[in-house]
MOPAC internal coordinates of N, CA, C and O (Angstrom, degrees):
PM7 1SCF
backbone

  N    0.0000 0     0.00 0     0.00 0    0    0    0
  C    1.4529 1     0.00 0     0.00 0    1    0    0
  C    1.5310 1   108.57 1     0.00 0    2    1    0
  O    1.2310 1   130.20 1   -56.30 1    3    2    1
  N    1.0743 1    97.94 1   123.70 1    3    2    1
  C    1.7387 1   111.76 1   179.34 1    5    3    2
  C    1.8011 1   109.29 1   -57.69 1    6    5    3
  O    1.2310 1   110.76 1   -54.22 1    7    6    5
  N    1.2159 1   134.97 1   125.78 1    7    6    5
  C    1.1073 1   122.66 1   157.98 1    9    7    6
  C    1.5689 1   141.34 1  -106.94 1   10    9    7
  O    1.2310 1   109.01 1   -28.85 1   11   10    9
  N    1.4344 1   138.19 1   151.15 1   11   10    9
  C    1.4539 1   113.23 1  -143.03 1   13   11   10
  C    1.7657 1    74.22 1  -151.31 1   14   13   11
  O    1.2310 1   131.02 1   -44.62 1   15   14   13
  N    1.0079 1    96.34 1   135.38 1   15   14   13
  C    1.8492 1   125.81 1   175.58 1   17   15   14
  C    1.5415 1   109.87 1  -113.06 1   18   17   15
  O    1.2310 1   130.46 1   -67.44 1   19   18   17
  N    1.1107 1    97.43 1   112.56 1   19   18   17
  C    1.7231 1   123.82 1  -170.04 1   21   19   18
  C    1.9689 1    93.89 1   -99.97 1   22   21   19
  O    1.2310 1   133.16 1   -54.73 1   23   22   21
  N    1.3102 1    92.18 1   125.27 1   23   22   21
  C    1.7902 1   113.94 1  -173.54 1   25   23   22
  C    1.7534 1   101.11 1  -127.55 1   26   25   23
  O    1.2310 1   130.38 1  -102.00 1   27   26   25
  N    1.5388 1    97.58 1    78.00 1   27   26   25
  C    1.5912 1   105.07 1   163.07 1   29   27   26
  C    1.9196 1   109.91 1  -138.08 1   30   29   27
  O    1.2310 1   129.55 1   -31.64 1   31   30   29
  N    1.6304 1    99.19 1   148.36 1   31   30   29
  C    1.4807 1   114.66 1  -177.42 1   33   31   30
  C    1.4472 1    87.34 1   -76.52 1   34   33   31
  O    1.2310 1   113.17 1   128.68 1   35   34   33
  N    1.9809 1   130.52 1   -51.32 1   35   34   33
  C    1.4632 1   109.27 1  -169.55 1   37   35   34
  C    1.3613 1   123.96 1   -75.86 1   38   37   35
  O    1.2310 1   112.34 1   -57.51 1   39   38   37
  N    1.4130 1   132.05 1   122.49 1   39   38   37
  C    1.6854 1   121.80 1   171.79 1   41   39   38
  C    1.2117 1   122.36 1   -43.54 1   42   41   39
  O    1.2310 1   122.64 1   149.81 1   43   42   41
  N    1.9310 1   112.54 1   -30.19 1   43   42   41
  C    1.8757 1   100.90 1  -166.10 1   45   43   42
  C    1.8860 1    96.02 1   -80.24 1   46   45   43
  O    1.2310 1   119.59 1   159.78 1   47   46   45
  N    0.7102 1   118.38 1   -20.22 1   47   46   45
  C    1.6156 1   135.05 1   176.63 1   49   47   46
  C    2.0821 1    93.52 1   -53.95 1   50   49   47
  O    1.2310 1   132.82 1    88.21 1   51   50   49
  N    1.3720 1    92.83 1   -91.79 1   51   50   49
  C    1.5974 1    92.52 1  -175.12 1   53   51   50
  C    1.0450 1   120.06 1   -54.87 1   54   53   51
  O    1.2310 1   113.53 1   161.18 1   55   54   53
  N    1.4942 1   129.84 1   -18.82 1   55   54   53
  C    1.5168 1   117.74 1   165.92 1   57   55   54
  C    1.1063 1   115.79 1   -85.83 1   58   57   55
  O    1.2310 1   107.24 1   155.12 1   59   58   57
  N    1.2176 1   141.37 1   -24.88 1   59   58   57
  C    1.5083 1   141.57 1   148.59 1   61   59   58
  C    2.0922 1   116.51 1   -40.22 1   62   61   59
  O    1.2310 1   129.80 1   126.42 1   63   62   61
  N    1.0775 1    98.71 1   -53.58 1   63   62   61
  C    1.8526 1   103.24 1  -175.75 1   65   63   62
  C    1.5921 1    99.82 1   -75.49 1   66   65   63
  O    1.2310 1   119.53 1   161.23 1   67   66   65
  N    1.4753 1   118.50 1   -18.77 1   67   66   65
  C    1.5533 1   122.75 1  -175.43 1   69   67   66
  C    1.3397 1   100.09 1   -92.73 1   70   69   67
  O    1.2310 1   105.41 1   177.45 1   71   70   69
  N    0.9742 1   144.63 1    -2.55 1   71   70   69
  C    1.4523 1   138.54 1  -133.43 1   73   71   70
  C    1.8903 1    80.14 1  -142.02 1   74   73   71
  O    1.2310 1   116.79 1   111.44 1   75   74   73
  N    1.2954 1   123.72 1   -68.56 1   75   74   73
  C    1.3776 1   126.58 1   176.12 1   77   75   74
  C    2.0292 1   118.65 1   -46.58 1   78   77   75
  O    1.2310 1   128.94 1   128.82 1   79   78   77
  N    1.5111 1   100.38 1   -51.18 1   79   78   77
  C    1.3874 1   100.33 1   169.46 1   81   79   78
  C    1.4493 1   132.86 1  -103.63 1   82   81   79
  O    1.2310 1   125.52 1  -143.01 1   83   82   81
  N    1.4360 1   107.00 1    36.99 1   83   82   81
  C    1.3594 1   126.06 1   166.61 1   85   83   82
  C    1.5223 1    91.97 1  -121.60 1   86   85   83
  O    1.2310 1    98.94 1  -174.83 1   87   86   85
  N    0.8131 1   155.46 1     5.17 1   87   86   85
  C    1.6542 1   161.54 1   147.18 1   89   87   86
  C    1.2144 1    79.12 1   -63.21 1   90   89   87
  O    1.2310 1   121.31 1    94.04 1   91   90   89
  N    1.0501 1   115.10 1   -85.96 1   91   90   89
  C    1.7791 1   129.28 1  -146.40 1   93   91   90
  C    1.5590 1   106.46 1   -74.60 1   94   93   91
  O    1.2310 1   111.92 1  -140.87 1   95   94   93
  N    1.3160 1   132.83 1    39.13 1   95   94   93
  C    1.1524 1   139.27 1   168.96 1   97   95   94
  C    1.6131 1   138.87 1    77.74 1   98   97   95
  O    1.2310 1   129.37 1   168.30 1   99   98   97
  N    1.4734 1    99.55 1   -11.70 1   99   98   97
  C    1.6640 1   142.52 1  -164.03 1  101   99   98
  C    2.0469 1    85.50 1   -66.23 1  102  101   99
  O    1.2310 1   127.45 1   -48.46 1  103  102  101
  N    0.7651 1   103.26 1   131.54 1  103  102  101
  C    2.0302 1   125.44 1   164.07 1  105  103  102
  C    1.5803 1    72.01 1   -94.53 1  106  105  103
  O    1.2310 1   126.61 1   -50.23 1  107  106  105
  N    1.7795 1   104.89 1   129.77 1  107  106  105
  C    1.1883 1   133.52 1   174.70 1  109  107  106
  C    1.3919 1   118.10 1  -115.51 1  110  109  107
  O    1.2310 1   112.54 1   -63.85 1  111  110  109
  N    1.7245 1   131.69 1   116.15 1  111  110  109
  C    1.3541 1   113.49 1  -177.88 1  113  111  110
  C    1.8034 1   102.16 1  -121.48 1  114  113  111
  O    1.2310 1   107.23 1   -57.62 1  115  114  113
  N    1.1001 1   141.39 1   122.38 1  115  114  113
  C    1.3956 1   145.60 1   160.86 1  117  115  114
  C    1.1014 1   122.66 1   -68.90 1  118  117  115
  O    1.2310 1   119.38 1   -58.63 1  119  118  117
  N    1.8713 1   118.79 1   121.37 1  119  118  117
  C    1.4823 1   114.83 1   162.92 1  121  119  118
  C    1.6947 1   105.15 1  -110.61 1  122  121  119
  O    1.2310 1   121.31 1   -20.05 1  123  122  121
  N    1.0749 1   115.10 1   159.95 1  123  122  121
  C    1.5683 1   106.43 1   173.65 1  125  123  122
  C    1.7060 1    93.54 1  -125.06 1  126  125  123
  O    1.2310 1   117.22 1  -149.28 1  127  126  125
  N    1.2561 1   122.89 1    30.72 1  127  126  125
  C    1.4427 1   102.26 1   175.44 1  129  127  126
  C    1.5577 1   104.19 1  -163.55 1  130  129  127
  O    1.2310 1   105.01 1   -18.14 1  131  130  129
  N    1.0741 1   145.34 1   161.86 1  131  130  129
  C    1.5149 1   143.20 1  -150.95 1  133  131  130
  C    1.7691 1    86.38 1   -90.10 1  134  133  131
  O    1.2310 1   122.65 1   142.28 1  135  134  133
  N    1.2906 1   112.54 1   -37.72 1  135  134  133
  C    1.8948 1   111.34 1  -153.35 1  137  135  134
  C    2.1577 1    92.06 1   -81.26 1  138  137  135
  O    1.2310 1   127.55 1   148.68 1  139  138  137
  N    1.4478 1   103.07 1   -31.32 1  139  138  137
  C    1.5723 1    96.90 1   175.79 1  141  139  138
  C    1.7031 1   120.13 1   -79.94 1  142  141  139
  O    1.2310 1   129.67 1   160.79 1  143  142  141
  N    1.4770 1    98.97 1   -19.21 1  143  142  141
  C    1.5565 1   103.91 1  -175.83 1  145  143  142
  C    1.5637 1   117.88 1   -82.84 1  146  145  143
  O    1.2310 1   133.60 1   164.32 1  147  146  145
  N    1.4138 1    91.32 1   -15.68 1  147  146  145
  C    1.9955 1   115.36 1   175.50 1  149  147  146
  C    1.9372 1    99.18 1   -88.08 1  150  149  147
  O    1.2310 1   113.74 1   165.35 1  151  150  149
  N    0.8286 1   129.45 1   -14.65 1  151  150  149
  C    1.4313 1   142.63 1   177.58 1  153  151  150
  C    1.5306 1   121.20 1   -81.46 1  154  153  151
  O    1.2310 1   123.54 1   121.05 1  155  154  153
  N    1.8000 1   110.81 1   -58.95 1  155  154  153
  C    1.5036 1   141.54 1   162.57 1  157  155  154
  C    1.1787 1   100.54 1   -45.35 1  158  157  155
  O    1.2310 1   121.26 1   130.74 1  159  158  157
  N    1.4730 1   115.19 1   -49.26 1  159  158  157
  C    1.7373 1   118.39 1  -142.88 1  161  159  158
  C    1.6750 1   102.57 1   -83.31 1  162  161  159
  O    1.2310 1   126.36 1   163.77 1  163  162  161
  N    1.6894 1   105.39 1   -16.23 1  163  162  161
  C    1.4944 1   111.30 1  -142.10 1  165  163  162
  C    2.2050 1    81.04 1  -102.85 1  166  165  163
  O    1.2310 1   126.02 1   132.92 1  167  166  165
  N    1.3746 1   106.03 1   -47.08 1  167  166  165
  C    1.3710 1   116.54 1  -178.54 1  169  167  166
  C    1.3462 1   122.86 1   -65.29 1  170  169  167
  O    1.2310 1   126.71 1   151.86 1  171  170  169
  N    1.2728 1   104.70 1   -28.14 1  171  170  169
  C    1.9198 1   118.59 1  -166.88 1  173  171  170
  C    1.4594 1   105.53 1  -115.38 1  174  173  171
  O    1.2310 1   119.99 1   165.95 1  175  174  173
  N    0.7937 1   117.62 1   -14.05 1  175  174  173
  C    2.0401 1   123.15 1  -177.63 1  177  175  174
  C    1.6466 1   108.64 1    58.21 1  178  177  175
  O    1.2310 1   120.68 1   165.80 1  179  178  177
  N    1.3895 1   116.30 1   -14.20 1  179  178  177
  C    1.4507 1   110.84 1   167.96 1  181  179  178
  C    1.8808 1   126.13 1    40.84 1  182  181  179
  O    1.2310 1   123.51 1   -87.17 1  183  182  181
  N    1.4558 1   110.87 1    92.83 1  183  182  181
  C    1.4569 1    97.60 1  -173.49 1  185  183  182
  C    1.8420 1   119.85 1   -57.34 1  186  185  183
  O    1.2310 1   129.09 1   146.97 1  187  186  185
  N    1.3531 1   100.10 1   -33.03 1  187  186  185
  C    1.1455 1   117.08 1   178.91 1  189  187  186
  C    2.1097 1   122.33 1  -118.15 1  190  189  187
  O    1.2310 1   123.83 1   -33.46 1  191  190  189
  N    1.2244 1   110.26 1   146.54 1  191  190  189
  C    1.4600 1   100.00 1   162.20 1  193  191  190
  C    1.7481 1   101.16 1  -146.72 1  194  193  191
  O    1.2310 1   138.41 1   -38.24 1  195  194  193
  N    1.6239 1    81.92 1   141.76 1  195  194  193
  C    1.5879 1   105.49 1  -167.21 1  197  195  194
  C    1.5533 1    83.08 1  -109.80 1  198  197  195
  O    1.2310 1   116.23 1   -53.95 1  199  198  197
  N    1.8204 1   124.78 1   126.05 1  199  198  197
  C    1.2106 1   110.40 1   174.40 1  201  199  198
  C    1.5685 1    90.09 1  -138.19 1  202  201  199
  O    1.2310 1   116.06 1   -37.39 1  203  202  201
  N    1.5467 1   125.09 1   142.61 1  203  202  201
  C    0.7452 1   126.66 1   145.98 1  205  203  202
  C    1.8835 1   140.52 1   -65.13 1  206  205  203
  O    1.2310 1   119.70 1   -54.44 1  207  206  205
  N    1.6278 1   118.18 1   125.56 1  207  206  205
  C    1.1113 1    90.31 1  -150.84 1  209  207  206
  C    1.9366 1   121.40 1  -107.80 1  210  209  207
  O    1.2310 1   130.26 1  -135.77 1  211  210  209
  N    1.5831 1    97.82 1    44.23 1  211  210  209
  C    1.0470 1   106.98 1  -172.81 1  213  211  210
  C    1.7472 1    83.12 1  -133.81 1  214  213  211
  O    1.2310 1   120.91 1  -114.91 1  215  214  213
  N    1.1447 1   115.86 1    65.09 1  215  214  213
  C    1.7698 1   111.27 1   152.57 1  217  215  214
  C    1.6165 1   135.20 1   -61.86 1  218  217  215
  O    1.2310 1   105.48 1   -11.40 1  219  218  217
  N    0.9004 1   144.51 1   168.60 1  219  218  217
  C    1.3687 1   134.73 1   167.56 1  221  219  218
  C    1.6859 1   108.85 1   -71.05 1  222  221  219
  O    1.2310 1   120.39 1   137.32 1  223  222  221
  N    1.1115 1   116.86 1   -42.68 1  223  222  221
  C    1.6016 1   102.11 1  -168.15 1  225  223  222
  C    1.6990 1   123.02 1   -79.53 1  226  225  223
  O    1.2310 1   134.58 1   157.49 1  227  226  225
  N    1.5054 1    89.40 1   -22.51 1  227  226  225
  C    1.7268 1    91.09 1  -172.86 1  229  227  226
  C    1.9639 1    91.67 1  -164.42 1  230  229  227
  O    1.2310 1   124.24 1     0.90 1  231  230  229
  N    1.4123 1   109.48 1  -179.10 1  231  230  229
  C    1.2805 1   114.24 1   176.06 1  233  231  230
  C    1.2425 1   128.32 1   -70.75 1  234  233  231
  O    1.2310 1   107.87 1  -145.77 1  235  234  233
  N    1.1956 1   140.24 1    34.23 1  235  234  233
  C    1.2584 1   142.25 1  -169.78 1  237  235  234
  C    1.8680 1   116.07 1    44.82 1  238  237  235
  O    1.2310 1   129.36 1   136.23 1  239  238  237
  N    1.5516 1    99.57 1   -43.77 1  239  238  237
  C    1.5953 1   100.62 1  -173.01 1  241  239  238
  C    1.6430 1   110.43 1   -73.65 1  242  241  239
  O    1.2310 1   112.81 1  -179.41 1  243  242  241
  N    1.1921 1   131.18 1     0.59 1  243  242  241
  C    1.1023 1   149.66 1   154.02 1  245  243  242
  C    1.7091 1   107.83 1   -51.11 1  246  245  243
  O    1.2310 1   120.00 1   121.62 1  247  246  245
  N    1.1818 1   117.60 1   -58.38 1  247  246  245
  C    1.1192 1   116.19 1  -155.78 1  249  247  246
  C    1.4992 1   105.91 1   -80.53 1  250  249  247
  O    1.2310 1   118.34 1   146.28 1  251  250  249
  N    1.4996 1   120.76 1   -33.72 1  251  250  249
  C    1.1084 1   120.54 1   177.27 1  253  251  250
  C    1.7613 1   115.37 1   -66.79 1  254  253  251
  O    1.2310 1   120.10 1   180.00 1  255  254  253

């Protein structure tokens, strides 16, 4: 199972994109912050990351 790490500050946001690709078969992991999604990303290897790129702490394109 493919897994995909969702990088959003809003919850109705990540439970919506979590909620769509856990239908669709996707292992779903949530960060809500650039310093937890660098944590997720480092523990889970994540095939994919969906990040939004207007976070609160920094620009999102940072993290990628």
């Amino acid at each position: 199972m493919k897994t995909i790490l969702i990088v959003d500050d809003e919850p109705p946001v990540r439970s919506l994109y979590g909620l769509v690709l856990r239908r669709n078969g996707y292992h779903v992991i949530e960060a809500d912050s650039e310093g937890v999604a660098l944590d997720m990303a480092r523990n889970h290897l994540p095939d994919l990351i969906l990040s939004d790129i207007f976070i609160l702490e920094s620009d999102g394109v940072s993290l990628l």
